[in-house]
C-alpha positions as CSV (number, residue, x, y, z in Angstrom):
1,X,-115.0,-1.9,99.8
2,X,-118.4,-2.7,100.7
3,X,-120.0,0.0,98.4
4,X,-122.1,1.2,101.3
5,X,-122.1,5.2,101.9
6,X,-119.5,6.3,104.9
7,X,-118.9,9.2,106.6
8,X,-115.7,11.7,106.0
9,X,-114.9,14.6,108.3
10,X,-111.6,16.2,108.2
11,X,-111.3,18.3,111.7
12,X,-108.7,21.2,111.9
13,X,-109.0,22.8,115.5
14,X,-106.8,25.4,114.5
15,X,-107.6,26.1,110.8
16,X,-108.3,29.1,109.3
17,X,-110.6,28.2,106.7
18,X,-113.1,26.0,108.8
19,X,-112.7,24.2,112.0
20,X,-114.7,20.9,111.0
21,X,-115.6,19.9,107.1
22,X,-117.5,16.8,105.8
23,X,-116.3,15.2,102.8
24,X,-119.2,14.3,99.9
25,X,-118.3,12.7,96.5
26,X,-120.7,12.3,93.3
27,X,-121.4,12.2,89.8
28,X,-123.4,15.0,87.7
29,X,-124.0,15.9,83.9
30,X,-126.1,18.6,82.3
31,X,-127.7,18.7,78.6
32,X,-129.4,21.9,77.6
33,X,-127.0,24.8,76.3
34,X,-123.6,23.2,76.5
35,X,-123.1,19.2,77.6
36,X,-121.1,18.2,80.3
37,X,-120.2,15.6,82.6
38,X,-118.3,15.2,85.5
39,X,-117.8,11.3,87.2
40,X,-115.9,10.9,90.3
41,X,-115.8,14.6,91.9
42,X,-115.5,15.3,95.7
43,X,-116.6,18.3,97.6
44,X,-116.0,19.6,101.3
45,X,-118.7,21.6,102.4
46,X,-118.5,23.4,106.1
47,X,-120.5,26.1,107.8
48,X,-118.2,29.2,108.9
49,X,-118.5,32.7,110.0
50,X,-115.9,35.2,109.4
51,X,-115.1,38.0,111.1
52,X,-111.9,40.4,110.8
53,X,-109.8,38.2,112.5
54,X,-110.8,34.9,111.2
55,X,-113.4,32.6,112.0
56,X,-116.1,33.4,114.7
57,X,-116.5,30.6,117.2
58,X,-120.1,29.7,118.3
């Protein structure tokens, strides 16, 4: 590992959930009413619409 940033897709042509997502990891802690902190999470974040029969294509 070089520890520069890459790119992550993960692309499901026939999914029902989302067609195309992009992978993102990260670190994040709060301090105010409660403490927490989380290291090493990872997230997929995707735009979709949905209609009554699943996604809407473009």
């Amino acid at each position: 590992m070089t520890g520069k940033p890459h790119r992550a897709v993960i692309r499901l042509p026939e999914g029902f959930e989302y067609r195309e997502a992009e992978m993102a990891s990260g670190s994040f802690q709060g301090h105010k009413d409660w403490d927490f902190e989380h290291s090493n999470c990872y997230g997929a974040m995707w735009y979709a619409a949905y209609g009554p029969y699943g996604i809407l294509e473009a």
